[in-house]
C-alpha positions as CSV (number, residue, x, y, z in Angstrom):
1,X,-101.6,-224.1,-192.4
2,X,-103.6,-226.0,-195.0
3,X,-103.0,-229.7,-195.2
4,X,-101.1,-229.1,-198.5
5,X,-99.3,-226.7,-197.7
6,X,-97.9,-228.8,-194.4
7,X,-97.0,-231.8,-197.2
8,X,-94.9,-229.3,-199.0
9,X,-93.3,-228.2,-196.1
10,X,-92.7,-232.0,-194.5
11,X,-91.4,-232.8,-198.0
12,X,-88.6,-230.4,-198.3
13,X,-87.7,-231.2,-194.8
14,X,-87.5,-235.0,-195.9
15,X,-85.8,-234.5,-198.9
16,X,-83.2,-231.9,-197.8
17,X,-79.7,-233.3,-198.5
18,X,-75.8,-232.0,-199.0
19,X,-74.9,-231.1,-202.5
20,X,-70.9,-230.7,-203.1
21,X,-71.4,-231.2,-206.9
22,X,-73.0,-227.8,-208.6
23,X,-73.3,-226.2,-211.9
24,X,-71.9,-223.1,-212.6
25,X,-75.2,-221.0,-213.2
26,X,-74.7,-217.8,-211.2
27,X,-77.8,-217.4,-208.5
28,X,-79.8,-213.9,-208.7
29,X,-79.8,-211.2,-206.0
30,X,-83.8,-212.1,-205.8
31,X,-83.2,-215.5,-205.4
32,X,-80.9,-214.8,-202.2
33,X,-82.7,-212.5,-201.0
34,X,-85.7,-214.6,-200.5
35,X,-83.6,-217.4,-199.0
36,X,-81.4,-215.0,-196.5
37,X,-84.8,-212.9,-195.3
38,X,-85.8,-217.0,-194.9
39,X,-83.3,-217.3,-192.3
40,X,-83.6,-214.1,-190.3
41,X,-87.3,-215.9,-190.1
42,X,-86.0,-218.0,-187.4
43,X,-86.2,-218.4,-183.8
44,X,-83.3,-216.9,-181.7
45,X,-82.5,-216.6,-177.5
46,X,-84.7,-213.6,-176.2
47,X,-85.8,-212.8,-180.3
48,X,-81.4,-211.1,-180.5
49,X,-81.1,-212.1,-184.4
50,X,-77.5,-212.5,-184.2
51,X,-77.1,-213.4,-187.2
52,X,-74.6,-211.8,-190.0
53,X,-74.3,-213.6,-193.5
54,X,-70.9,-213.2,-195.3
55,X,-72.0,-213.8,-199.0
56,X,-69.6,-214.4,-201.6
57,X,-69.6,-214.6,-205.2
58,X,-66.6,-213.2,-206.5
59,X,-64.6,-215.6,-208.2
60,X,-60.8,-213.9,-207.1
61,X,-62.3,-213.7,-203.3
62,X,-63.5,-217.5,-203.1
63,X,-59.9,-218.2,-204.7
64,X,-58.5,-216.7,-202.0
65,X,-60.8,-217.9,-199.0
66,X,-60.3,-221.8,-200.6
67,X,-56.5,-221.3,-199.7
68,X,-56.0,-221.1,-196.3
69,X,-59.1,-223.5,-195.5
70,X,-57.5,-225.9,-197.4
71,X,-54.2,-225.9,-196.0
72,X,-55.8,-226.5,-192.6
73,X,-58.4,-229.1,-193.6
74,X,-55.8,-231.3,-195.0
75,X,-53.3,-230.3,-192.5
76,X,-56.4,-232.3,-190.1
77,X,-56.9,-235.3,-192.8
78,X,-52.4,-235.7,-192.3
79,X,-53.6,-237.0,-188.8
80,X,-56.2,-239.1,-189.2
81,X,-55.7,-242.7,-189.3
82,X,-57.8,-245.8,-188.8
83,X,-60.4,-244.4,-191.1
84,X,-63.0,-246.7,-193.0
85,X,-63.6,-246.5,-196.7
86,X,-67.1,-244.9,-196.0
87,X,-65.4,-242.5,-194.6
88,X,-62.5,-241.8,-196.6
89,X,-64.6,-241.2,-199.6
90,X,-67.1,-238.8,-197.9
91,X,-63.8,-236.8,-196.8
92,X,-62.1,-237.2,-200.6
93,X,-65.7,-236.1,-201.6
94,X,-64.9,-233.4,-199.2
95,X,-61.4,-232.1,-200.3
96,X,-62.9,-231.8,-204.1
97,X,-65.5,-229.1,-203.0
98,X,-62.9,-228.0,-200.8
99,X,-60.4,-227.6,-203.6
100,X,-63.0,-226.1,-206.5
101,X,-64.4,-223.7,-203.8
102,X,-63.8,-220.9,-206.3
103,X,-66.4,-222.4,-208.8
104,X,-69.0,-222.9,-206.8
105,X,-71.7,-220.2,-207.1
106,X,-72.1,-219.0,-204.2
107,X,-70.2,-219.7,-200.4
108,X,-72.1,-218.0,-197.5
109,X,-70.3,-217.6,-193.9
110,X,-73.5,-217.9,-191.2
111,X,-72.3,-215.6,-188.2
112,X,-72.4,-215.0,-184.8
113,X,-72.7,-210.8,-183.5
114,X,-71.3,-211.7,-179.9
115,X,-72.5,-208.3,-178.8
116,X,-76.4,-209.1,-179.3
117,X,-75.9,-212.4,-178.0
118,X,-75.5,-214.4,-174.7
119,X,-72.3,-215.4,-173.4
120,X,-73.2,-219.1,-172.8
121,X,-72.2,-220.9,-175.9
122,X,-75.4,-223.1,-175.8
123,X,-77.4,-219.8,-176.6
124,X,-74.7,-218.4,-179.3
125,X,-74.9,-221.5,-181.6
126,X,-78.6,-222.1,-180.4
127,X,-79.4,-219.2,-182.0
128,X,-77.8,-219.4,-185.2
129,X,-78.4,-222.7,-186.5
130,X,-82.1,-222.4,-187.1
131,X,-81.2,-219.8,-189.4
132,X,-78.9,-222.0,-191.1
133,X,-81.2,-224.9,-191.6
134,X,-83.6,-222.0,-192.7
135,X,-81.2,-220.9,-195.4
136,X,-80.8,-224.6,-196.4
137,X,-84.5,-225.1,-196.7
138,X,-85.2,-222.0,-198.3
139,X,-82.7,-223.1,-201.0
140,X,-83.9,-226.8,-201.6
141,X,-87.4,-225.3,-202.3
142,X,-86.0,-223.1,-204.6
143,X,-84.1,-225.7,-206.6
144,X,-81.0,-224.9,-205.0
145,X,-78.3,-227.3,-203.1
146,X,-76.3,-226.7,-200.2
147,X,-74.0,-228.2,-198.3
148,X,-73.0,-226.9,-194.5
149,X,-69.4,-227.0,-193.6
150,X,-67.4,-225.9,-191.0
151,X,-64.4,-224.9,-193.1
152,X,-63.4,-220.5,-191.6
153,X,-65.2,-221.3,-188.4
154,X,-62.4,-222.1,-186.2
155,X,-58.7,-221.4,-185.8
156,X,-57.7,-224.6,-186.6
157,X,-60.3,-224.6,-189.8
158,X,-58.4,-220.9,-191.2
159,X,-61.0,-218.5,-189.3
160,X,-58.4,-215.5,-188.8
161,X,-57.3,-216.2,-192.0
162,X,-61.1,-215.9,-193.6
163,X,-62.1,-213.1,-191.1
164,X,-59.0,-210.8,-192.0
165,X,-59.6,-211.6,-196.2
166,X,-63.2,-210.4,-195.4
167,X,-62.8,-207.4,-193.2
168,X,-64.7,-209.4,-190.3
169,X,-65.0,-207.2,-187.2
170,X,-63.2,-209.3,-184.0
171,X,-66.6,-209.0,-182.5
172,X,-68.2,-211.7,-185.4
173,X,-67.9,-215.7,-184.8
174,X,-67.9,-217.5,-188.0
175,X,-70.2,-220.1,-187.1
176,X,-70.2,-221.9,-190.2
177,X,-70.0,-222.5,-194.1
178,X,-72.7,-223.0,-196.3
179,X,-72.2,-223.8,-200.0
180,X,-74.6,-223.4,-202.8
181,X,-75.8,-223.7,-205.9
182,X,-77.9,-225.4,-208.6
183,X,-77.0,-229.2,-208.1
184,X,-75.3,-230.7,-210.8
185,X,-77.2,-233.9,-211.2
186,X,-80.4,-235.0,-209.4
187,X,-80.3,-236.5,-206.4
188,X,-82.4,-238.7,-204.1
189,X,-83.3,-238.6,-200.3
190,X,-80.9,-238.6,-197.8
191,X,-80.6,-242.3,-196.0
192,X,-81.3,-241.9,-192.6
193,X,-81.9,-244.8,-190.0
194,X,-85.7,-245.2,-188.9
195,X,-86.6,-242.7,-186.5
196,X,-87.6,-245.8,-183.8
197,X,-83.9,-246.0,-182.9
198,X,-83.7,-242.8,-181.9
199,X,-87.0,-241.9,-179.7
200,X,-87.6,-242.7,-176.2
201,X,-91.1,-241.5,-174.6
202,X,-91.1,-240.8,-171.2
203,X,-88.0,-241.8,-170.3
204,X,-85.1,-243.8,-172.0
């Protein structure tokens, strides 16, 4: 890879950030497809590709996906207590997406096949996730936003719910929720602590 090449690379990565607020420009087939052949493109236990993306762009189908997810999501938020006003807002933040799911462009389960895949969920989710931050990459460089969420993927998040809607076989684990679309305003890099805190060579 040429040196500026790796600088475009390292700058997406660096500037990749959650988006909850888009517009309401449709996104092409192309413009998928380059970003979902992006995250087949990444690594996976003993090369399986589980992977199986759920794409959604009807309007009538999101309407109906946002309703049980909701209910459970805030269902979660009636529990929570003792939380700061950092917090709070990036949840309220949260709930709005959550709430216009139907207008944003396009939502995008990221699955699990747990017939190609290990048992161990280490490998399962080790093996999706690349794909995901793929998709999210492949997105940002295309002028897209995203945003992963966790909304479908569990029973207490409306998975059976969003799995019988969909027609997903018992055999698929929703691993996750990716929104996207063209962001609605611009928006800078993420803030992130400096990466000293966090390293430790040779041992802690």
């Amino acid at each position: 890879m040429k040196n500026e090449e790796a600088e475009l690379v390292l700058r997406a990565i660096e500037t990749l950030r959650s988006v909850r607020n888009f517009k309401s420009d449709p996104v092409s087939k192309e413009t998928l497809n380059r970003i979902l052949r992006a995250a087949s493109m990444a690594a996976s236990g003993s090369n399986t590709q589980p992977w199986e993306f759920v794409v959604i762009q009807d309007r009538d189908v999101k309407t109906r996906l946002k309703e049980p997810m909701l209910k459970r999501w805030l269902e979660r938020l009636g529990g929570a207590t003792g939380m700061s006003q950092r917090m709070k807002e990036t949840y309220d933040e949260a709930t709005e997406m959550l709430r216009n799911s139907e207008k944003v462009p396009v939502l995008t389960y990221c699955c699990l096949d747990l017939n190609r895949i290990g048992r161990g969920e280490e490998v399962r989710y080790a093996s999706i996730y690349p794909a995901v931050q793929n998709l999210m990459l492949a997105a940002h460089a295309l002028g897209l936003g995203t945003c992963l969420t966790i909304h479908g993927s569990t029973p207490t998040r409306g998975e059976p719910e969003v799995k019988k809607i969909l027609g997903i076989p018992e055999n698929i684990k929703i691993a996750c929720l990716v929104y996207m679309g063209y962001p609605s305003r611009r928006y800078g890099r993420p803030r992130r602590r400096p990466i000293e805190d966090h390293v430790h060579y040779d041992k802690w």
